[in-house]
C-alpha positions as CSV (number, residue, x, y, z in Angstrom):
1,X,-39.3,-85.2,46.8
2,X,-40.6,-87.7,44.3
3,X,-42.3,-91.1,45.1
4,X,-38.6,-92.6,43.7
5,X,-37.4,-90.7,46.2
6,X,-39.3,-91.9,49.0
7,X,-38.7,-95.6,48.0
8,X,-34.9,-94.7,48.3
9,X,-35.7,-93.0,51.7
10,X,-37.4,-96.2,53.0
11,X,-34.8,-98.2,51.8
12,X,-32.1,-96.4,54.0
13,X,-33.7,-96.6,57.2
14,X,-34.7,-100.5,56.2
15,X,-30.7,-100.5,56.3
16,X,-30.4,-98.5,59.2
17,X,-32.8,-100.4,61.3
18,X,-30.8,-104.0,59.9
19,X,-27.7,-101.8,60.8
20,X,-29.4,-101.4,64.2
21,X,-30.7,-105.1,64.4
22,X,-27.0,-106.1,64.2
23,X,-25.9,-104.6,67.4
24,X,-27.7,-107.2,69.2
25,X,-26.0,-110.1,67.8
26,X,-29.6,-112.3,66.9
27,X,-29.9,-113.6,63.6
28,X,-33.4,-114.3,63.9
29,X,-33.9,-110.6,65.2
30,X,-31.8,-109.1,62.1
31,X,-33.8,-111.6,59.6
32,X,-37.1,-110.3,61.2
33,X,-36.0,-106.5,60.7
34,X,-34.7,-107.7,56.7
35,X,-38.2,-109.4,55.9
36,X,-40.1,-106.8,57.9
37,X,-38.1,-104.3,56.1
38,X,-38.4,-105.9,52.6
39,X,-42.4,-106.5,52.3
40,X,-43.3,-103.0,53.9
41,X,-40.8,-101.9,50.7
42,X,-42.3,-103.9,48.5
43,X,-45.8,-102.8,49.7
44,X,-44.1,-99.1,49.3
45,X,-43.3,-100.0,45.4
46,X,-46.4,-101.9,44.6
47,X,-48.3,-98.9,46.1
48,X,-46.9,-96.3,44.2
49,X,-47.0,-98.6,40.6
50,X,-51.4,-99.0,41.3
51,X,-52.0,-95.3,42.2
52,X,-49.9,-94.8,39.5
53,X,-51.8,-96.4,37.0
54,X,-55.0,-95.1,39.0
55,X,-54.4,-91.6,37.5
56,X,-54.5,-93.0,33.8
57,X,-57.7,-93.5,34.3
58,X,-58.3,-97.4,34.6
59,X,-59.7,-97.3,38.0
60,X,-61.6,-100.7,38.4
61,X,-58.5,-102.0,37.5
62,X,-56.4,-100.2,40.4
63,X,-59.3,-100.7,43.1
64,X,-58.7,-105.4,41.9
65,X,-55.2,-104.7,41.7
66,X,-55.0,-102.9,45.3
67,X,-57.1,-105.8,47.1
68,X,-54.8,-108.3,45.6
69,X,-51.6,-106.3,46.7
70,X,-53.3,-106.2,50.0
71,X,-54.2,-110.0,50.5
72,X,-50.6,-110.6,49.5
73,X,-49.2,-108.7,51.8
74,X,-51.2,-109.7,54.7
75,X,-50.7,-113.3,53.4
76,X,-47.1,-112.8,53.4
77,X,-47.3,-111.3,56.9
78,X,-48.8,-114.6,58.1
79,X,-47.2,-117.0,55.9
80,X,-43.7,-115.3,58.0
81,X,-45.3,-115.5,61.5
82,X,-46.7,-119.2,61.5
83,X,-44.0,-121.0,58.9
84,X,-40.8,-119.1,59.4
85,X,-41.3,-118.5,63.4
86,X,-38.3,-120.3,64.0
87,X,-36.1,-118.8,61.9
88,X,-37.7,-114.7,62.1
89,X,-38.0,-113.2,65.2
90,X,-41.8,-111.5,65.4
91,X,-40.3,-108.8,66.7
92,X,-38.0,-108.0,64.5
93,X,-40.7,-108.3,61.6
94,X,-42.6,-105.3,63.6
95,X,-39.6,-103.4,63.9
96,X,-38.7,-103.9,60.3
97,X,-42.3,-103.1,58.9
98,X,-41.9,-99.5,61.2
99,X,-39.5,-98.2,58.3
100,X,-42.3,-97.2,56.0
101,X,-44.0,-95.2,58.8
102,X,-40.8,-93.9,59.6
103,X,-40.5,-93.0,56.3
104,X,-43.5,-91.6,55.9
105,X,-43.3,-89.4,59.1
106,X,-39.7,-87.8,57.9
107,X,-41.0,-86.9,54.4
108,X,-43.9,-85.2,56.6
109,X,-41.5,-83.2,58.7
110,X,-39.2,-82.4,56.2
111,X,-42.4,-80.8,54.3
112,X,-43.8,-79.1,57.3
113,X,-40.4,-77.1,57.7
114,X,-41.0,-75.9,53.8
115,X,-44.4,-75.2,54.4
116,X,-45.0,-71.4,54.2
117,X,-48.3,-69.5,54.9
């Protein structure tokens, strides 16, 4: 499985867990999982473009380029919480930043049964 491949893995549960989100009937709760979902999928991408460019060789480039992905992130995290609390429910953010995790830990497992001694 490719990094692509990952992305697209992330992508599905983000629409499982809206999917899921949907079954309780709160907007702000499915908006929470959507943004949650989208900037952990975003941070996925972004991710995988620096380390990317890290193995080309330009790595004081890809160490600037990783704090600034970071800051955004975070300041996207916050911006959410304290601007759009009214609109996305915190706990629907958490739940929707859980997908890359979750997406992580499957690609894990589905390695670990492949794994041969």
């Amino acid at each position: 499985m490719e990094s692509k491949d990952i992305e697209r893995l992330n992508l599905l549960i983000c629409v499982i867990l809206i999917g899921i989100s949907l079954l309780f009937q709160s907007l702000s709760l499915t908006l929470g999982v959507t943004v949650g979902g989208a900037v952990m999928a975003l941070n996925l991408h972004l991710t995988r473009k620096i380390f990317e460019g890290a193995f080309l060789a330009r790595k004081a480039k890809s160490v600037i380029q990783y704090s600034i992905k970071f800051l955004g992130i975070i300041s996207a995290i916050v911006f959410v919480l304290v601007f759009l609390r009214k609109w996305v429910n915190p706990l629907g953010l958490g739940m929707g930043m859980l997908s890359t995790p979750l997406t992580i830990g499957l690609y894990g497992f589905k390695n670990l049964k492949s794994f041969k001694r």
